[in-house]
C-alpha positions in Angstrom: 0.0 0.0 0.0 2.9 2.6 0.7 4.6 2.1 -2.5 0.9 2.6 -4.2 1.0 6.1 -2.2 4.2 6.4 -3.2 4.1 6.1 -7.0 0.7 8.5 -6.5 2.9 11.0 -5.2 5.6 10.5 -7.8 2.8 10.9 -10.5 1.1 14.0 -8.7 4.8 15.4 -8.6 5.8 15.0 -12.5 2.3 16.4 -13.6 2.9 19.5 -11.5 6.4 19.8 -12.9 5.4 19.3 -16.7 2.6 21.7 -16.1 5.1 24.5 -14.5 7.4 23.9 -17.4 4.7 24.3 -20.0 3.8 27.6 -19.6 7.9 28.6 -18.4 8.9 32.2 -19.3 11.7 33.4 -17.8 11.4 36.4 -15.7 7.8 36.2 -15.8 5.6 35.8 -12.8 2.4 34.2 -13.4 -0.9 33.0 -11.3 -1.2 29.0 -10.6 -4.4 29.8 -12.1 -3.2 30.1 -15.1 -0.8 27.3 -14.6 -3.6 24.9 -14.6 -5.7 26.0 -17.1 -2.9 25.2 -19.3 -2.7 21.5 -18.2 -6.0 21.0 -16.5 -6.8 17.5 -18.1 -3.6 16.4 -17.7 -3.6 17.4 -13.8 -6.9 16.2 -13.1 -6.1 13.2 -13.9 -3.5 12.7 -11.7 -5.8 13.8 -8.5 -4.6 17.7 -8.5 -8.2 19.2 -9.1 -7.7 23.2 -8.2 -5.2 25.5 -8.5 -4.5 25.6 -4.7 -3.9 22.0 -5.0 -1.8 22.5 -8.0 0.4 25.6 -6.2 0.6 23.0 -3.0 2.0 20.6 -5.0 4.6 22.6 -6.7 5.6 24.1 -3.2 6.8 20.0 -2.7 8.1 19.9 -5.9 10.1 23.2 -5.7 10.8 22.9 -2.0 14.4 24.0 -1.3 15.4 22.9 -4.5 17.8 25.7 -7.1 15.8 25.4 -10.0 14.9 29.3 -10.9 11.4 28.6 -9.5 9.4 31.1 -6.9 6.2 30.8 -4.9 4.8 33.8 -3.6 1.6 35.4 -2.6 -1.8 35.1 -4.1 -0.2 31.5 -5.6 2.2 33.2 -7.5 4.8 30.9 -9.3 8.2 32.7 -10.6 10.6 31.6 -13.6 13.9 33.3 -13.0 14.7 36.3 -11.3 11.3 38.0 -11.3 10.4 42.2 -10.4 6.5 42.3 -9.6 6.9 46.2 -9.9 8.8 46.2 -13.4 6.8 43.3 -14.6 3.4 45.7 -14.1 4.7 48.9 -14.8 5.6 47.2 -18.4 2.1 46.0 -19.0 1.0 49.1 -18.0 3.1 51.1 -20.3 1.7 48.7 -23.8 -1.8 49.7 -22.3 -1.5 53.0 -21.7 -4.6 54.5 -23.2 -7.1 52.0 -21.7 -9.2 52.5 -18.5 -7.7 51.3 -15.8 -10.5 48.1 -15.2 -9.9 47.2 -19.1 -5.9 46.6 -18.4 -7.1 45.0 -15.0 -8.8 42.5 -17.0 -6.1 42.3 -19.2 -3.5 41.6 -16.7 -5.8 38.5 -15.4 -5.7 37.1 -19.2 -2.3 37.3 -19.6 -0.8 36.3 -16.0 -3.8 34.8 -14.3 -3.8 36.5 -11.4 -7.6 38.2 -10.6 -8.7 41.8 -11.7 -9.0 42.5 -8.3 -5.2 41.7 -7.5 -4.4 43.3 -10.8 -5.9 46.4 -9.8 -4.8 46.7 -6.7 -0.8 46.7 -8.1 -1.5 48.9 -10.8 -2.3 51.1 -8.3 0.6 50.6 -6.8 3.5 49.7 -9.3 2.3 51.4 -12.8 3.7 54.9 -12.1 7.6 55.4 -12.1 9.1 55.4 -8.6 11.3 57.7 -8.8 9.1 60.9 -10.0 10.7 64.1 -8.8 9.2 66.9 -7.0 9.1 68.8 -10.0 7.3 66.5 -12.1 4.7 66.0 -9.0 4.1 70.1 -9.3 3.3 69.2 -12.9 6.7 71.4 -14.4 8.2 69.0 -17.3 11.8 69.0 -16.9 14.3 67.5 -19.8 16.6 65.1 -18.3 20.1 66.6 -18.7 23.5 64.8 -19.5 26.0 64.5 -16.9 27.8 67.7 -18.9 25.0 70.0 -18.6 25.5 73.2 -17.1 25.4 73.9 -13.6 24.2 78.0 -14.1 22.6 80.1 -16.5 26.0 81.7 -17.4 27.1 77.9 -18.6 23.5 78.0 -20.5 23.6 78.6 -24.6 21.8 81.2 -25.8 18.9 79.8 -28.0 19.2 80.4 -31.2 17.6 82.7 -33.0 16.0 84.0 -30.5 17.1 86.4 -27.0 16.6 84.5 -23.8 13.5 85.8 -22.5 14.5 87.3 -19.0 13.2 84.9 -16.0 10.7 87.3 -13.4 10.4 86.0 -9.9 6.9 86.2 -10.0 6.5 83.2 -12.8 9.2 80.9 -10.8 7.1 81.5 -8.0 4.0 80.6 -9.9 5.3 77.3 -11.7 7.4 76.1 -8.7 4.3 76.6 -5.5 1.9 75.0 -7.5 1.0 72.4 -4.9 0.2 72.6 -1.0 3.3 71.0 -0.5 6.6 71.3 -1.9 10.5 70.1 -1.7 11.9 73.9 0.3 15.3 72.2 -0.9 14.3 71.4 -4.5 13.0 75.1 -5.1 16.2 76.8 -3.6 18.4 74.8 -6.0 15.9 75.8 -8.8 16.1 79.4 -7.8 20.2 79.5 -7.3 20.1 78.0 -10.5 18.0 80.4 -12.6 18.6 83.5 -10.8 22.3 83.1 -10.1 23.1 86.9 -9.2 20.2 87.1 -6.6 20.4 86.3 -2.5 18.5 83.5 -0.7 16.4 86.2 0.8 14.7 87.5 -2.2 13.5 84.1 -2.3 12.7 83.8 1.3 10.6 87.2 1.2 9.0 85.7 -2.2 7.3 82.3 -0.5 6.1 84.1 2.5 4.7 86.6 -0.1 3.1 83.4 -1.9 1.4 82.6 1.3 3.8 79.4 2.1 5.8 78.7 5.0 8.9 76.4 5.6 8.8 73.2 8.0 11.6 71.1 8.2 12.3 71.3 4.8 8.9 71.3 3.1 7.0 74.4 1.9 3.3 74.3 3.1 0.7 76.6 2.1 -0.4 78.7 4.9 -4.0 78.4 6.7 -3.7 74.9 8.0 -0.9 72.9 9.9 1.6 70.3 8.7 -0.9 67.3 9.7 -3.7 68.8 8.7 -1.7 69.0 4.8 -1.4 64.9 5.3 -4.0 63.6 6.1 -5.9 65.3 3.3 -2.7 63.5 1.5 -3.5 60.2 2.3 -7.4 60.9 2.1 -6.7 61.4 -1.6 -4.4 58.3 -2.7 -6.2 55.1 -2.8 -2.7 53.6 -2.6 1.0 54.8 -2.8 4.7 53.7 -2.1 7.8 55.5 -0.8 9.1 57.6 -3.7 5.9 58.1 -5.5 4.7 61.6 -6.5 4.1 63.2 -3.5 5.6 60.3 -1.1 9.3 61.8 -1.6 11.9 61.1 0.9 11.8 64.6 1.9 7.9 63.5 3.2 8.7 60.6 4.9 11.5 62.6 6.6 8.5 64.7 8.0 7.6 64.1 11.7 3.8 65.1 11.4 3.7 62.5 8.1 4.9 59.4 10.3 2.8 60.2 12.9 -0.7 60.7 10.8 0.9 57.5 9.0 0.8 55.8 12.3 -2.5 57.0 13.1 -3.7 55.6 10.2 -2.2 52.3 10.6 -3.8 52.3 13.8 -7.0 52.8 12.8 -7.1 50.4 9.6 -7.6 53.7 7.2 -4.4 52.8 5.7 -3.0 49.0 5.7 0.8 48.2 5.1 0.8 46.1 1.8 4.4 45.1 0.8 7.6 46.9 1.6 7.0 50.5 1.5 3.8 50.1 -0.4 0.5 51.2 1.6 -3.4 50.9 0.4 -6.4 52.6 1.6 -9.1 49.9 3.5 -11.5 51.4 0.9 -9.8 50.5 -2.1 -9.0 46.8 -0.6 -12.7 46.6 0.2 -13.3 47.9 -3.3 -11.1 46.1 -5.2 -11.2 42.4 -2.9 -14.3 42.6 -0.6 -12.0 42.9 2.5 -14.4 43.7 5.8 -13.2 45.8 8.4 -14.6 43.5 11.1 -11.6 41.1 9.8 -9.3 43.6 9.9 -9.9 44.9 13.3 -10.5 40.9 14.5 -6.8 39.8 12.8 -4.5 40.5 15.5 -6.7 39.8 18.7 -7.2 36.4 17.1 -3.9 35.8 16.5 -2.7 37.0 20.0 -5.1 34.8 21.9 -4.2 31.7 19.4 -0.6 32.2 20.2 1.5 30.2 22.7 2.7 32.6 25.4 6.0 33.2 24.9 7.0 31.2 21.8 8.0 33.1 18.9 6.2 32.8 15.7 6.5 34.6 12.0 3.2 34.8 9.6 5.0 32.3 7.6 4.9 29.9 10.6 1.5 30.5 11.2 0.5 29.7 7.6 3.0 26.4 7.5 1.4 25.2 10.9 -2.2 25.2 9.7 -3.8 27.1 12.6 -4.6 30.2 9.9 -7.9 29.9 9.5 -9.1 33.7 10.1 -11.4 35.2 6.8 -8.6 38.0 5.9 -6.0 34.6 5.2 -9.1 33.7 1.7 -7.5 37.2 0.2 -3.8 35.7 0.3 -2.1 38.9 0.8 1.8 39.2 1.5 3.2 38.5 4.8 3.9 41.9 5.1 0.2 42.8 5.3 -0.2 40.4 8.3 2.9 41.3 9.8 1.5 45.2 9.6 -1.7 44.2 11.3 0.2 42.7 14.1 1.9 45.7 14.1 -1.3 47.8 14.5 -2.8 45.9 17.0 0.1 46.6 19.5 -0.8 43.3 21.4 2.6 41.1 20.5 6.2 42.1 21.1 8.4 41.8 17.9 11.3 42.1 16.4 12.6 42.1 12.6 15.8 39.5 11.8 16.8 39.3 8.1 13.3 40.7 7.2 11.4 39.0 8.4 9.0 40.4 11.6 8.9 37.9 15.0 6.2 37.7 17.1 5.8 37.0 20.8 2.7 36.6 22.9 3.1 37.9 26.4 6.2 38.8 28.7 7.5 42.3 29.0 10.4 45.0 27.6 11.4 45.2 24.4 12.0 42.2 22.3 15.2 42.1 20.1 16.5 39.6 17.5 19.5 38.8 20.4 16.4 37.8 22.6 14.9 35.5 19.7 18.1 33.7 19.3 18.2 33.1 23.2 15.1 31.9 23.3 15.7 29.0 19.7 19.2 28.2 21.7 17.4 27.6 25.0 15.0 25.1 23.3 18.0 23.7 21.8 20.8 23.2 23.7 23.6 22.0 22.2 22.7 23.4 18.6 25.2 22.8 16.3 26.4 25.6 14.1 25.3 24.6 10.9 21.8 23.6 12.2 20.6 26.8 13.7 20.0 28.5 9.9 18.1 25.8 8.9 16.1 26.0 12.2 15.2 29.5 11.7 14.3 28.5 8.0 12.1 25.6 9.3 10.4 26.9 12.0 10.0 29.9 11.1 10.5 30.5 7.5 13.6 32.9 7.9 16.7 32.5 5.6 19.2 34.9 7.5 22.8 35.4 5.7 25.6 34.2 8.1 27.3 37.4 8.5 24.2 38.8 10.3 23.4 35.8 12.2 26.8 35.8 13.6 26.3 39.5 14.3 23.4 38.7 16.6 24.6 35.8 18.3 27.4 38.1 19.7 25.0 40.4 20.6 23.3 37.8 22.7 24.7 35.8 25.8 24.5 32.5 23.6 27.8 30.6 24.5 29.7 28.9 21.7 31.6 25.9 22.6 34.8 25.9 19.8 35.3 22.4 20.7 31.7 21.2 19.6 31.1 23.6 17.3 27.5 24.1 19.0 25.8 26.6 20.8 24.3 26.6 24.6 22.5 29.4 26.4 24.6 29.7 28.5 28.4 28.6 29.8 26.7 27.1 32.8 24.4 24.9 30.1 27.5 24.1 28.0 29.1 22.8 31.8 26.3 20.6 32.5 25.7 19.0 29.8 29.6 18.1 29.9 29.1 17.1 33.3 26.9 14.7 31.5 28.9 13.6 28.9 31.2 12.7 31.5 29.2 10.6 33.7 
């Protein structure tokens, strides 16, 4: 009977892998959706009946091995070295004149991943990263060579014609076109175009305009840095750090991480990979998310949780206790680790990326405390076994320099001899003791 079960899985496993390699593209990220609609006789017959089943069994197949293939989120499947970000912003570039739902729709043909998804990262990846301040204020700028000229003295005259004679009046005009903008960006403008003139004309010129400086931004008088946004976030349904408007110079702001925060707080705004945030109502739009299973995420998770045993969302997934609603929309861990975040009832820390959780105890939990803790569990630990521990357990794949980095930073004793690890010298002692007797 085992070797019936056996050859089952064997079969299950090649149909999987012929499937995968039928629709291969390197560098391309599609849906396991797609992936089976490709080969969905073929699969069926061999027992793998959905596409969950189908990404499942490619998770097996692809487990640990260095074949160029990725599983991610929302049963993504990757050939090669894959860019989620460049792969949309490409598609969205060869659709440029359609309505946004059209190349939503288009996206789901092509990849197989669902209009909602679709949507939801065209909101977030289909507009250049790096736009600059000046393009947010709507003022085209040429890009210039590394040559160009650094003042209007090293500027050609245009031919034909005489340079009409910049006023101070029209900078003004083009340059505080927003209710926010770079301080630092319009002083090197200024400098630039009015070389012969002191900083002060332009100071006296943007408190003329009605603007005011705070800590490097301009904001347009009658209302107070928060107040400037909040009315930021009300009006993007999603954005990422370095977007139009997001600029470094913004997330630098004090009064923009704390209305962030408050936002986070109250589920108006949900982390939803990396620097990449989304408005609840566009995730409600776009996927049907309820708030109710938002604001029940991390009290469910916190009362599930073993007190005092450190767990990652990836854990949680692997260990088959995820059963809460918002786990159906398949979302990155980063969304789940930013509703932990929000619900301030765990103690975490971040190692190689990835956030730790901890249910009860008190202080300040640090990635020296984490390792502790594994070491504790594990006495003895050999060296080379403690990676693969954290990549077991809890799904973390930490680079060795940092790992030995923290395990200084801890009181873990290494014994040289054993090449192994103890909590403590007074562990390493007794279990010699041991040995001994």
């Amino acid at each position: 009977m085992a070797e019936v079960i056996d050859s089952r899985q064997d079969v299950r496993a090649q149909v999987a892998r012929e499937a995968a390699d039928t629709v291969r593209r390197d560098g391309v990220e599609l849906c396991a959706r797609l992936v089976f609609r490709a080969s969905r006789s073929e699969l069926r017959r061999a027992g793998i009946t959905t596409p969950a089943a189908l990404y499942d069994e490619l998770k097996q197949v692809f487990w640990n091995a260095d074949e160029g293939v990725i599983l991610g989120d929302h049963l993504s499947v990757g050939f090669g070295k894959v860019d989620r970000r460049r792969q949309v912003r490409a598609f969205a570039e060869r659709h440029a004149d359609e309505p946004r739902n059209v190349v939503a729709k288009a996206y789901e043909r092509e990849y197989g991943f669902s209009a909602g998804i679709a949507a939801i990262w065209l909101d977030l990846f289909a507009e250049p990263a790096d736009v600059s301040f000046s393009e947010w204020l709507g003022v085209e700028v040429a890009e210039c060579p590394t040559d160009a000229p650094t003042s209007r003295e090293d500027t050609p005259e245009t031919r034909g014609a005489e340079r009409e004679a910049p006023t101070l009046e029209g900078f003004l005009a083009r340059e505080l076109a927003g209710r926010i903008c770079d301080a630092g960006l319009v002083r090197r403008r200024f400098a630039f175009e009015f070389p012969d003139d002191p900083p002060d004309v332009l100071d006296r010129g943007i408190e003329d305009a009605g603007y005011y400086e705070d800590r490097g931004l301009l904001f347009r008088e009658g209302s107070a840095p928060s107040d400037h946004f909040t009315r930021l976030l009300a009006e993007h349904p999603s954005f990422a750090k370095g977007d139009a408007g997001f600029e470094d110079a913004v997330w630098r702001h004090p009064a923009f991480r704390y209305v962030l925060r408050q936002a986070l707080s109250d589920h108006r705004v949900l982390l939803y990979e990396g620097d990449s945030y989304i408005s609840f109502t566009r995730l409600h739009n776009v996927l049907g998310a309820r708030m109710s299973d938002i604001e029940s995420y991390a009290p469910a998770v916190s009362m599930d949780a073993p007190e005092g045993e450190p767990f990652t969302v990836a854990s949680l997934r692997a260990s088959g206790a995820a059963s809460h609603p918002l786990y159906g929309l398949d979302m990155p861990d980063d969304f789940y680790e930013g509703l932990l975040d929000a619900g301030g009832l765990l103690r975490s820390c971040t190692l190689a990326g990835t956030k730790v959780f901890v249910a009860g105890g008190e202080g300040r939990l640090s990635a020296a405390d984490l390792i502790e803790w594994i070491v504790s569990q594990n006495e003895g630990i050999e060296r080379d076994d403690l990676p693969r521990l954290l990549a077991n357990d809890l799904g973390i794949t930490c680079p060795t320099p940092l790992l030995t980095t923290t395990i200084c930073n801890s009181d873990v004793y290494y014994d040289d001899i054993g090449d192994a690890y103890y909590s403590s010298m007074e562990a390493w002692k007794k279990e010699a003791r041991n040995e001994l007797a």
